[in-house]
N, C-alpha and C positions, 0 to 999 in steps of 0.2 A: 603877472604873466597872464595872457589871455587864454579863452578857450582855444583860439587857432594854435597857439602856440603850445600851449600845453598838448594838443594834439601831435603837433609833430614831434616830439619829444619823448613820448608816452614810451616808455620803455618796454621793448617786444616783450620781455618774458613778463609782464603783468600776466598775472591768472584773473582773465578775461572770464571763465567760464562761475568762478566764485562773486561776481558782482551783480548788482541788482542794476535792470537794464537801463533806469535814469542814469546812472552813476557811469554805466559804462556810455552813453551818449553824450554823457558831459564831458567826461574825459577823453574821448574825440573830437568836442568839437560840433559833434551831428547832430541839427534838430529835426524836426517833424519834415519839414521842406526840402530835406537833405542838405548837399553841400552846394554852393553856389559856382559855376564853370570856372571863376578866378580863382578860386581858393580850390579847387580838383586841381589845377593847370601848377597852381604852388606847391602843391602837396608830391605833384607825381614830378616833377622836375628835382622836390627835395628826395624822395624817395624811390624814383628808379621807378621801371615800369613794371605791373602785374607780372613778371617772367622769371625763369627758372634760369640760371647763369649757365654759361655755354664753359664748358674746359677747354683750356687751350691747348691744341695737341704739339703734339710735337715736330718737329719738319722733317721729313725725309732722309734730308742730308745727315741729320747730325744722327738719326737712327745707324744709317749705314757707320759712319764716321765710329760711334760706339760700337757698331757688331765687328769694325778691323781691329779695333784695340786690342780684342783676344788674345790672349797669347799666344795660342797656336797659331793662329791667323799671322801674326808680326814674325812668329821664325819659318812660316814659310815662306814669306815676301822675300826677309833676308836672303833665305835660302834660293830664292830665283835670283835676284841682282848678283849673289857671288859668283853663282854656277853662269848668268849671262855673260859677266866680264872675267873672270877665269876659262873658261872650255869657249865660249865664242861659238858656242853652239846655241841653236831654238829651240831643239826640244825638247830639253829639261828644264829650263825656264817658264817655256810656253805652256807646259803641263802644269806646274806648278800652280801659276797665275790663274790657269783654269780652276785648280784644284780651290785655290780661296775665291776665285770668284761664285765659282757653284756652293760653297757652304753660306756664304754673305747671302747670298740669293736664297739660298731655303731656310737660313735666318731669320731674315727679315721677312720673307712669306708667316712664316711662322707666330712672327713678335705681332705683325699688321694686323692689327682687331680696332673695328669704329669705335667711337666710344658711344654703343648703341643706349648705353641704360639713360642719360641724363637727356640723349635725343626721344626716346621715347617718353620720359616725365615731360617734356618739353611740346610733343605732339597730344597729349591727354589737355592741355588747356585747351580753354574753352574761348572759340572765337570773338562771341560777343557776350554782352549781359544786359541785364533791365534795370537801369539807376534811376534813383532820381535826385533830379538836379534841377534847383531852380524851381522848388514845387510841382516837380514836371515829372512823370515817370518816361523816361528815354532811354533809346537803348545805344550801349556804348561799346568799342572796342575793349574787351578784356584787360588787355593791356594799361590799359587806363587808366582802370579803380587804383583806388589809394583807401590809406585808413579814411573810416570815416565817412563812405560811399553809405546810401543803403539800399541794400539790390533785392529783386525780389525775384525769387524761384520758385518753380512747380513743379508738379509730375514730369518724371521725364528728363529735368534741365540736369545739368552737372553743374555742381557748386564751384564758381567761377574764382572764390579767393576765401581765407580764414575768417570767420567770422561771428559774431555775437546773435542770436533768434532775437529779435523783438516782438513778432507777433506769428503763430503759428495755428494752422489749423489742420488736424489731421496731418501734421507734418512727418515725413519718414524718409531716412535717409539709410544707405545700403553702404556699409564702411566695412565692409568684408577685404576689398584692399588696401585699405591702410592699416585695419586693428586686427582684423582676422580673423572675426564675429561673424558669422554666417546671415544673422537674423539682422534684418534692416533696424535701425534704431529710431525711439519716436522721440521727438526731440521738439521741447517747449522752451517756451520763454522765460521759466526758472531758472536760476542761479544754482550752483551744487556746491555744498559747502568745502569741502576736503580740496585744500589748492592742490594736492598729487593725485589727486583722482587719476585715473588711466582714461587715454584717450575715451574709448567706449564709453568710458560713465560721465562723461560732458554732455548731457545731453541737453543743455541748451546755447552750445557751439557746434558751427558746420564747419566743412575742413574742406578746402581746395581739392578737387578732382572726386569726391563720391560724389555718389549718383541720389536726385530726389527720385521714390519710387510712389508715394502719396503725397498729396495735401499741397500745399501751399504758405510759404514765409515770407516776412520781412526781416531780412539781416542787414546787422550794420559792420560792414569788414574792420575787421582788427589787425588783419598782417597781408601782406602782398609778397608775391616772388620769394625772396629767397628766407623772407620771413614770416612764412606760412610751414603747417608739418612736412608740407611737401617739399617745401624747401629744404627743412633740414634733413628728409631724406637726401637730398641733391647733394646738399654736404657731406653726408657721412658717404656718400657711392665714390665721391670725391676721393674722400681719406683710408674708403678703406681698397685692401686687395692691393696689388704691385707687388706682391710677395710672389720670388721664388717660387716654382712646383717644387717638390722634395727629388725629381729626378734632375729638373734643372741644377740644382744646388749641386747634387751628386755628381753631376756631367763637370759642371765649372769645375769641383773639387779637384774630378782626374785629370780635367785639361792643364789645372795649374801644376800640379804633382810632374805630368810626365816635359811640360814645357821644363821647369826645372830639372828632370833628369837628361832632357837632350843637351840641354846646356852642357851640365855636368859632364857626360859622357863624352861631346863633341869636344871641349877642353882636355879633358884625360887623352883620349884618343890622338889630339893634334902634339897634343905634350909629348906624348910616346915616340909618336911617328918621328919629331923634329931634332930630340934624343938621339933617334935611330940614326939621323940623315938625312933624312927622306926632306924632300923639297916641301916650300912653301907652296907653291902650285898642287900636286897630287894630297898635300893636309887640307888644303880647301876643297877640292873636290869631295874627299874624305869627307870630311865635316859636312858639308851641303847633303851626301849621300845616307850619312847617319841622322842629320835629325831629321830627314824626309824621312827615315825609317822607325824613327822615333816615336813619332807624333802619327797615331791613326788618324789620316785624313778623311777616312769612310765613315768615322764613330759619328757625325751629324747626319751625313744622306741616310746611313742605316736604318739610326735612332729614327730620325723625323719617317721612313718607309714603316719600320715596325710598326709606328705611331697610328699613321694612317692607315693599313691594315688593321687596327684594331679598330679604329673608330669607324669602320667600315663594317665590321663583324657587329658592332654594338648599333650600329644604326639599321641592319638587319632586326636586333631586338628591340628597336625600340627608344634607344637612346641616342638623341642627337648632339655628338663634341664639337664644338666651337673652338677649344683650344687644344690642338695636342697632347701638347703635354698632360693637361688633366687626365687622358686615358691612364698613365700609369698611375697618380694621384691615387683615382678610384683602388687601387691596388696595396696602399697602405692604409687608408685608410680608417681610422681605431673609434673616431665616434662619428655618428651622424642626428647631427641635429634636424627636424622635421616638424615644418609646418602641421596642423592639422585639417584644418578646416581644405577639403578637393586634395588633401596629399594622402593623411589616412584615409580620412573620410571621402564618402561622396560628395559633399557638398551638396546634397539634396536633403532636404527636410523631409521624415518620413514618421508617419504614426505606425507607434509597435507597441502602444499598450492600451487598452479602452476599460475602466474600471466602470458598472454598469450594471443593474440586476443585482448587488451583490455579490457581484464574481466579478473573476481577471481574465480579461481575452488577451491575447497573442497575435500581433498584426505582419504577416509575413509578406515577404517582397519590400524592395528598398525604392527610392527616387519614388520619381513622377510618373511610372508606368502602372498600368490596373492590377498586373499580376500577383496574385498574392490571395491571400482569405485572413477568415479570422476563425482564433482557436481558441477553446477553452480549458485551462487547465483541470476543471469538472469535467468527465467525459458524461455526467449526467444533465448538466447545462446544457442549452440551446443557444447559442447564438441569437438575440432578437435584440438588435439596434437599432431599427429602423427610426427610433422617434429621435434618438440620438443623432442618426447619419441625416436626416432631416433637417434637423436644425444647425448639423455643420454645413450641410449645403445652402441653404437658403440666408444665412448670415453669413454670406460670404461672398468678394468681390471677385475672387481669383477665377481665371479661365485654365483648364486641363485639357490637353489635345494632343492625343500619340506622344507621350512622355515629355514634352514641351507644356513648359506652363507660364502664365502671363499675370503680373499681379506678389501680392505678396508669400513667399517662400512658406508660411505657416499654413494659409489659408489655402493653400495648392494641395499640401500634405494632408489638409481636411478632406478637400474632394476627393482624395485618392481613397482614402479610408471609406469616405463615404462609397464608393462604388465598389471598391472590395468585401461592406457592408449587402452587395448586391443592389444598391440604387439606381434607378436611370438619372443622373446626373441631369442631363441636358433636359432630359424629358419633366422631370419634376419642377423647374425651372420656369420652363415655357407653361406649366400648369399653375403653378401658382406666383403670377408674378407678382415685383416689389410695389408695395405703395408709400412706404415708409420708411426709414432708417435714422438711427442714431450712430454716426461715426464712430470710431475707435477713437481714443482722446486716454492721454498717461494719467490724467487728473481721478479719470474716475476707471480706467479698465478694463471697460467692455465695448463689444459692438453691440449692435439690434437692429433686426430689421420685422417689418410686419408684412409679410405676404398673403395676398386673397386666392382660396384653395376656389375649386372648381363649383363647388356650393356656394358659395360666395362670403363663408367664413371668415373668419381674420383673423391670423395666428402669429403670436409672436414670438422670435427665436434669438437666444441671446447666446454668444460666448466669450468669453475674459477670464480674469485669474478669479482664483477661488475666493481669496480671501476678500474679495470684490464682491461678489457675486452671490455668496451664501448669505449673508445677511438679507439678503436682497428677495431668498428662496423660503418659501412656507412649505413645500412639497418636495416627495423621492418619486422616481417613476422604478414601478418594481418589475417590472414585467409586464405587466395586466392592467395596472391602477397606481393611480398618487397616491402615495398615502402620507400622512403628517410626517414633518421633517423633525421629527425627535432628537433630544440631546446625545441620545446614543446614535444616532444615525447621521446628526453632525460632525459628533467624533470620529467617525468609521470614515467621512469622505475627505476630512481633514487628515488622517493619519494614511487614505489611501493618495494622498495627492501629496503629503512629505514625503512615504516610501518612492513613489513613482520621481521624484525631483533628487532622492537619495543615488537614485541611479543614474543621474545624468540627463534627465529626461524634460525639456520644457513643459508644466503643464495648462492646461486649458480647462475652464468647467463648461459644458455646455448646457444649458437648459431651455426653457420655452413656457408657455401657455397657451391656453386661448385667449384672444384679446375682443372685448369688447367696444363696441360702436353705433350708437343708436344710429347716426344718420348713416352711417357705412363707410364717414369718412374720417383721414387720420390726422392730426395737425403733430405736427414733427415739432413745432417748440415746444408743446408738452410734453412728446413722446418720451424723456430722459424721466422725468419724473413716475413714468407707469412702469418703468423697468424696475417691478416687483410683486410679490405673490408668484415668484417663479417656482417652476417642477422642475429639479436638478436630474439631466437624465444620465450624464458621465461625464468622466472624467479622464481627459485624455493622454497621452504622454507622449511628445514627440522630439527625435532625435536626426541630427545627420548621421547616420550609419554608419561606421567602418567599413572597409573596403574588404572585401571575402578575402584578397589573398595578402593584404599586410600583414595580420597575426603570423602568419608562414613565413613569409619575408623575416620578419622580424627574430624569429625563432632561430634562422637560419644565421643571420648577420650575428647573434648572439655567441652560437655556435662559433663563428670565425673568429670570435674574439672582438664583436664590434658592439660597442654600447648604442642604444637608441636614446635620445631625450625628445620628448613632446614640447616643443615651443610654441603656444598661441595665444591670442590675444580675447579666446573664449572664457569663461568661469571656470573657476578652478573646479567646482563639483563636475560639470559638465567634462572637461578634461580630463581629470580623475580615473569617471566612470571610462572612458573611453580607453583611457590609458591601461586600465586593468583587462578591459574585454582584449587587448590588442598583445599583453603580457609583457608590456613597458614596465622596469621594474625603477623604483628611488623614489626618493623624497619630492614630494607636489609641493610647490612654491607660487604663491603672486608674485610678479611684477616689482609690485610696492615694496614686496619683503626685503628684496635684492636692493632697496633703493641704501637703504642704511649700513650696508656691508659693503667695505673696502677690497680694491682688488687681488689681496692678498689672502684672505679671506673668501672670495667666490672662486679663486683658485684652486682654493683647498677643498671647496663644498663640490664644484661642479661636476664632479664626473658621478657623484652620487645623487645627482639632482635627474628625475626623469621626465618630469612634469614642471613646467615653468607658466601660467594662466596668467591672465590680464597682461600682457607685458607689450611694450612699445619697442620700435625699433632699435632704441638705444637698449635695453635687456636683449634684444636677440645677438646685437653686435659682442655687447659685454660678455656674453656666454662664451660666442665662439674663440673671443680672444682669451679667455679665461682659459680653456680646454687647449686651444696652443701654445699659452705660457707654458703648461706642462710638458710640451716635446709631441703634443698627439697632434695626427694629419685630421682636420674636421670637413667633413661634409655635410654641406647645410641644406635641404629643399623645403623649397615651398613654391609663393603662384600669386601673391599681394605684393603692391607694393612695398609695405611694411614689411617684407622679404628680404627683400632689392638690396639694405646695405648689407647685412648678415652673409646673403650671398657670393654678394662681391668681395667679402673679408673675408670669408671660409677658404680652406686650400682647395676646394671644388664646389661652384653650386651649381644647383640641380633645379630649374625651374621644370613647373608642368607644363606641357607642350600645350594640353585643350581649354582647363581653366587657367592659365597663367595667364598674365598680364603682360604684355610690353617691355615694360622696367623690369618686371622679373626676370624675365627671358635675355632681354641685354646686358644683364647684369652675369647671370650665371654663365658656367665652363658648358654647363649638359642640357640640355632640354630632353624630357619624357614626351616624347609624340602620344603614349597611349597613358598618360598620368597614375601608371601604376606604380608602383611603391616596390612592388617584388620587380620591378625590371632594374633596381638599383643593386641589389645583392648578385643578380644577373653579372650586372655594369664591375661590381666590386670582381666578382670571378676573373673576367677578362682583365682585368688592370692586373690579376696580382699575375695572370700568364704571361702577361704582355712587359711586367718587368723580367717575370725569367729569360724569357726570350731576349732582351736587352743585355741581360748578367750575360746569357749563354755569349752572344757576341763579341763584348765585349773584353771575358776570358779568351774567347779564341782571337780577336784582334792583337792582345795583347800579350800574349802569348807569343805572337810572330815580332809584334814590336821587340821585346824581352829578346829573344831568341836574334834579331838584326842586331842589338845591343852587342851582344856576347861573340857574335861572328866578328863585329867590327873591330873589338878588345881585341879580340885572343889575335884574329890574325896581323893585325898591328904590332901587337907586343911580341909573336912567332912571330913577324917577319914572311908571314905565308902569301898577301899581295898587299900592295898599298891601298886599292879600292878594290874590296870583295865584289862587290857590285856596284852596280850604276845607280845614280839616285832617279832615270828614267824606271829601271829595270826593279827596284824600291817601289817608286809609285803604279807601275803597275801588278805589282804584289798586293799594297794597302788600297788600291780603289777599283784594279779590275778583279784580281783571281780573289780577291778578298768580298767583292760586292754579290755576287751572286749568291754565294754560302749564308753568309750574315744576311742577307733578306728572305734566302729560304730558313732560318732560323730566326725570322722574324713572322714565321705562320705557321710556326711550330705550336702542336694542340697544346691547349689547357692539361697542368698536371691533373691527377684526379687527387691526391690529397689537396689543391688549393685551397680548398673551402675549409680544411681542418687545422690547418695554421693560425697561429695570432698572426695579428697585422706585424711587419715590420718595424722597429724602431723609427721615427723621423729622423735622427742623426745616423743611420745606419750608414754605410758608406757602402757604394758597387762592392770594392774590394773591401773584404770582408778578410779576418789572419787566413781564415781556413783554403778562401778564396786565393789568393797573396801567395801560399806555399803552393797551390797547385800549378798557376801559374809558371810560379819561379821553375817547378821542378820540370815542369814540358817544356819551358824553353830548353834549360840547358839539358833536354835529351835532342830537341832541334837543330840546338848549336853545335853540340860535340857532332852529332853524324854530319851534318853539314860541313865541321871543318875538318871532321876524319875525310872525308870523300874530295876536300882539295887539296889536304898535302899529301895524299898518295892517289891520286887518280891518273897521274902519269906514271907513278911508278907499278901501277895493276893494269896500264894500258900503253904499253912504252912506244908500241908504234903510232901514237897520238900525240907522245910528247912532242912534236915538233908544231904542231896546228895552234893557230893564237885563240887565244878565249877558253880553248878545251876543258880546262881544267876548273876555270870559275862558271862554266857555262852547266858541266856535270853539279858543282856544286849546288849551281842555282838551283836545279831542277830537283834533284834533291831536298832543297827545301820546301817547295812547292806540294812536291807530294807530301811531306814533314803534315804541312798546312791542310793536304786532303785528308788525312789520314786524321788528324785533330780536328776535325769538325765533325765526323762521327765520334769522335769521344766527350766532346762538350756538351751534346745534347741529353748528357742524363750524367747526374753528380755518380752515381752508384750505381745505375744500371747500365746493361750489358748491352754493347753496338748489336748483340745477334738477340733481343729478345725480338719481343714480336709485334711489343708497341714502339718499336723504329722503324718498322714499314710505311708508315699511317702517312706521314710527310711526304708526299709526293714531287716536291719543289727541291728538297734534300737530294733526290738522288738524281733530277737532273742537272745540279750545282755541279756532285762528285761525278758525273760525265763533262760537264761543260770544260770545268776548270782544265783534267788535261789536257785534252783539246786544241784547247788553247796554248797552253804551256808548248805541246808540239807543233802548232802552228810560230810559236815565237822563235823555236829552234828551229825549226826544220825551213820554213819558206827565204829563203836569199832576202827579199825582198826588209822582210822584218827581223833579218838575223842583222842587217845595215843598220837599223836605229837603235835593239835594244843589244849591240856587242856581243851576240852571241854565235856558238858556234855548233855543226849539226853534229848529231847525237846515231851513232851506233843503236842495234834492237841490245846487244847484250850490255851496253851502259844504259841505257835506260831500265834494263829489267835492274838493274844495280841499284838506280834511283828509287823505283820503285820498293826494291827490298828494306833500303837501307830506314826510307822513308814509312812506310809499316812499321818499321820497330817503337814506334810512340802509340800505333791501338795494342800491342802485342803487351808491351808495359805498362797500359792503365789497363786495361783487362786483368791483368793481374792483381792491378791494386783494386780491384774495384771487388774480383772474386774476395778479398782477405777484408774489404770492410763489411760486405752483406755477411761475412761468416761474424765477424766480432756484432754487427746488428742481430743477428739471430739470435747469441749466448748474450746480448745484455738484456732481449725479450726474453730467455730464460728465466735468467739471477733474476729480472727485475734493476740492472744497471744502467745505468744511462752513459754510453757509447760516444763520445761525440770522436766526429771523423773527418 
């Protein structure tokens, strides 16, 4: 087999990053010259283009085609063709069709979501690259490369495809959105030995779409498009998510339930009637009339109304909903999995310890802003750093300006301290400018630069890791003077730089000298060699900060009953520490740990996991599906890439609106406009009001459905009319006098216990038993007064018996007010229509105005007594409706006085009451 061929062959999952770079150019295929244009033109024809695969959506048609199938949807069709070619009438038909065509229509608004995540992985490629071909460095359309390319990037470029370092210098790449590492990584032409290394510790592989923030490489690509990491994020955005909301699921439930009981009931009902005598003509009318009565046509426009009044109150706070349905999500809600890196944290790199003199100072204020000082835990200590803040400014490339900073994330967080240090920044800068430097480079640690002071001095200023660095140091700076760097004063900065790393803390050592120079001048290829006889002047500690108000958040969501897990792609110590300041409680895990445990197994560990470190997209996915094997609604956020699938599989994600990404953002249900973390417990609040508000609706829709059921029976089986009502006089009960209540019951305020509740069950079902007997019990007080008031409403009004409709028209009305009069009672399980928190809804009592209104308008105008059969009403038959229709608040008032008294004696005993 040749080298070309072995190339194209080369099996993607090779751990590229474990090979010494002969070995991986061989098995490409790539020599010095790179790839020849024949053999790029072979390669990318066998292998597809540099590109992220596009998903095929779905068409239109067949969207619509699947939202008719519904059930409900098919027995109302039915139910128009019957009621068209029986009665040969338009308006009960014509209403009908209306009625599924406005649910299909807000259906389908609903379902319509682009598929923004893999358009956005797909928009971060990078237009062109620098290949070379043909011993040529040229530059080429992206698309293009294939294994085996070798491209070369700089500062600045976005890494155009997966690939092997061949030669690096000062090379630094920012992988914060893929791994979730804050701190850009330096990334050399070594090999790492461990083949599961986690992405982050490959650091002589670059990876499609981060950003180069230093230096300068030659890479030779290893994977293109869809087999590159970013690819298989593509895939996993792919496979995961298409689930159900838990409100969805619950809606289907009752749509199927009540489809089978109209069935049911229209069968019984036709059965009776035909028994009776009663003609085939007036049993279809019948039947068309019942399961329009049946079936809430209102329970989608509602639902989808409540929906969007919430996401409307939420995006008041801050939270932006993309899908509906997620609002009530937010509302069950039981864990929330959480990015760290910009979700708790700032995502700003911030100095908040300076070990120095012998003491510990205390660096306040976070990011990239100046505000802030430095404290010492000795109130007998002085603060004097200046030799320190010196040499972190002047070994350093990064620019700071009004909280914006330019350059690398560590060395930004140096100037800040330096200036909180009290330094003129800029001013010391332009005083002693650079003549010299040694780059920062992983092989040995440090940077150095040599700056000429105003005397014309030459000083030189080093900082890198400790254990770098002290070898390298003869001298302590105490205050005043160097003095020898003693074994006990070795020990004290090594044991002050493990404490400081104990907590989570990056650190740094910084020190310096004077440099000497006979002619004045400096040659930089020696310069590596004189970086020693260093004066160590501190030792720094630098963190991404948590967010002031997550610990709060957190505490709160705890409170509801809702677990937190920390998922990032930072070190577990760093994680840890953070995890504890922030009062995340569980077991701290890598990545790797998770690799060797089966899914039945992380099933069982997860919900006691609170800390998950180094881990890859496939761990944050595995999490989330682990925690809803169990039955729990997960909420996932974050703002990387490395987000994007985890999100899309969670039952709600939640990307950050300001550091989020693209793919984050088109992936997730929520976007955070202002990336705080407490606007999510916010978000959970209103979900769980914005389910009540759906339950409350739904009770009371159903309730009148239940209650049409029991009028239909009884007077079929009495013998009291063949069609109580009209199935026009039906659908304007379920979509007009029903619509205005159910959406002023859709802006019905937040309980105040919400926040004290556990989360609901995920299988929890609307109808609930306790729910279920309420129901049952107000219909049939609806029913019976409804069909008390038609078989004697002529005989308490004889000089009326003779008038057509009188009798079902009294009835109707009657039920109408049945339904005013139950919509003040559904707005509170147990509290009272006359407390004081039922004033508060203002939309509520222009319903209970509108509604009769109306109802009088449908009896009383000629005009509309023509289409809806009805007939006009006397002031003393209506006050009768009225009356009769009140006896359903007169009767839960009662029940409701007898449960707050048995709540009161089980808070006594200490019993627990359920009602």
């Amino acid at each position: 087999m040749t080298t070309t061929d072995r190339a194209t062959k080369t099996d993607q999952r090779t751990p590229w990053h474990t090979l010494p770079t002969a070995e991986v150019v061989s098995r490409l295929g790539a020599g010095s010259n790179g790839l020849t244009r024949a053999e790029a033109s072979r390669r990318l024809a066998e292998h597809g283009p540099n590109a992220l695969p596009e998903a095929a959506g779905v068409p239109a048609w067949r969207r619509v085609l699947r939202l008719l199938r519904d059930p409900m949807i098919m027995v109302l069709a039915v139910a128009a063709v019957v009621s068209a070619v029986i009665s040969r009438e338009w308006e009960t038909p014509v209403v009908i069709l209306l009625v599924v065509v406005l649910n299909t229509v807000l259906n389908y608004v609903q379902e319509t979501r682009a598929e923004e995540s893999l358009a956005a992985l797909r928009d971060m490629a990078v237009p062109h690259s620098r290949v070379v071909r043909d011993g040529s460095e040229v530059e080429v359309d992206s698309a293009d490369l294939v294994p085996g390319d070798i491209v070369v990037v700089e500062s600045g470029d976005r890494v155009p495809a997966d690939g092997r370092v061949l030669e690096a210098s000062r090379f630094q790449v920012a992988e914060s959105a893929l791994t979730g590492e804050s701190v850009p990584v330096d990334k050399t032409a070594g090999a790492v030995a461990a083949a599961d290394a986690p992405l982050g510790d490959r650091t002589g592989m670059v990876f499609m779409n981060t950003e180069v923030t230093r230096g300068r490489a030659r890479v030779v690509v290893t994977g293109t498009g869809e087999h590159t990491e970013m690819g298989a994020i593509a895939e996993l955005l792919g496979g995961a998510g298409g689930e159900q909301t838990p409100l969805q699921r619950r809606i289907g439930v009752l749509a199927r339930v009540l489809t089978v009981i109209a069935l049911v009931v229209v069968t019984l009902v036709m059965g009776i009637g035909l028994v009776r005598g009663q003609s085939w003509e007036d049993m279809l009318l019948s039947a068309v009339s019942l399961a329009v009565a049946t079936i809430p046509e209102g329970l989608t426009a509602v639902v989808a109304f409540t929906l969007a009044m919430g996401a409307s109150r939420l995006a008041r706070e801050g939270a932006i909903i993309k899908n509906l349905a997620a609002v009530e999500t937010l509302g069950s809600t039981s864990h929330i999995a959480t990015d760290k890196t910009g979700t708790l944290t700032l995502n700003e790199m911030t100095v908040t310890r300076i070990v120095a003199n012998g003491s510990a100072y205390s660096v306040t204020g976070t990011g990239y802003r100046a505000a802030g000082t430095v404290l010492s835990s000795d109130p007998d200590a002085v603060p004097d750093l200046r030799r320190a803040a010196v040499a972190m400014t002047l070994c350093n490339d990064a620019i700071v300006t009004d909280g914006e900073f330019v350059g690398d994330p560590t060395e930004g967080a140096l100037l800040v301290a330096a200036t909180k240090c009290g330094l003129d920044v800029e001013g010391l800068r332009a005083a002693r400018p650079r003549v010299a430097q040694v780059p920062f480079d992983s092989d040995y640690k440090f940077m150095a630069t040599v700056n000429r002071s105003p005397g014309g001095e030459l000083v030189l200023s080093v900082k890198g890791a400790t254990g770098a660095l002290l070898p390298r140091s003869t001298h302590v700076w105490n205050g005043t003077d160097a003095v020898e760097l003693t074994d006990t004063l070795h020990e004290e900065i090594r044991h002050a730089t493990d404490e400081l790393a104990g907590r989570g803390l990056r650190t740094l050592l910084v020190a310096g000298r004077p440099f000497e120079s006979e002619s004045g001048a400096v040659d930089e290829s020696v310069l590596l060699d004189e970086v020693r006889g260093l004066t160590v002047y501190a030792v720094v500690g630098i963190v991404d900060p948590p967010r002031a108000e997550a610990a709060e958040a957190i505490r709160v969501a705890r409170e509801a009953g809702i677990s937190v897990h920390m998922i990032t792609g930072d070190h577990l110590v760093t994680a840890s520490s953070i995890a504890r300041d922030l009062g995340i409680e569980g077991e701290a895990v890598r990545g790797v740990d998770l690799d060797g445990v089966d899914d039945d197994e992380l099933t069982e560990r997860a919900p006691g996991l609170g800390v998950l470190a180094r881990v890859s997209p496939e761990h944050k996915i595995r999490m989330v599906r682990a925690l809803q094997s169990r039955g729990d609604v997960v909420a996932m956020t974050g703002d990387g890439v490395n987000d994007a699938p985890a999100l899309s599989q969670a039952d709600i994600g939640i990307a950050m609106g300001i550091t989020g990404t693209d793919v984050s953002k088109g992936a997730a249900n929520m976007v955070l406009t202002d990336d705080n973390f407490a606007t999510i417990v916010s978000a959970v609040e209103q979900g769980r009001g914005i389910y009540d508000n759906i339950v409350k609706f739904v009770k009371f829709q159903l309730t009148t459905a239940w209650a049409f059921v029991l009028v239909f029976l009884a007077s079929g089986l009495f013998g009291l009319a063949a069609v109580p009502f009209t199935a026009l006089q039906v659908l304007l009960v379920n979509i007009v006098m029903d619509g205005p209540p159910a959406m002023a019951l859709g802006v019905e305020p937040v309980e105040k216990d919400a926040m004290r509740r556990r989360p609901r069950p995920a299988d929890e079902q609307i109808l609930t038993p306790a729910r279920l007997v309420r129901i049952l019990w107000l219909g049939v007080v609806m029913a019976t007064g409804t069909l008390l008031v038609l078989a004697f409403a002529e005989a308490m009004f004889p000089e009326r018996a003779d008038v057509p409709l009188f009798a079902t028209t009294l009835a109707y009305s009657t039920f109408v007010f049945f339904q005013v009069f139950n919509l003040m009672n559904v707005r509170s399980t147990d509290g009272s229509v006359f407390s004081r928190d039922m004033a508060h809804n203002v939309p509520i009592w222009v319903a209970l105005a509108a509604v009769p209104l109306l109802l009088v308008a449908v009896v009383q105008v000629p005009f509309l007594q023509g289409i809806f059969d009805t007939a006009p009403l006397h002031a003393d038959e209506w006050l009768l409706a009225v009356a009769v229709g009140s006896s359903i608040l007169w009767l839960e008032e009662l029940r409701k006085i007898g449960a707050r008294w048995r709540a009161r004696r089980a808070d006594v005993s200490g019993t627990m009451v359920v009602v």
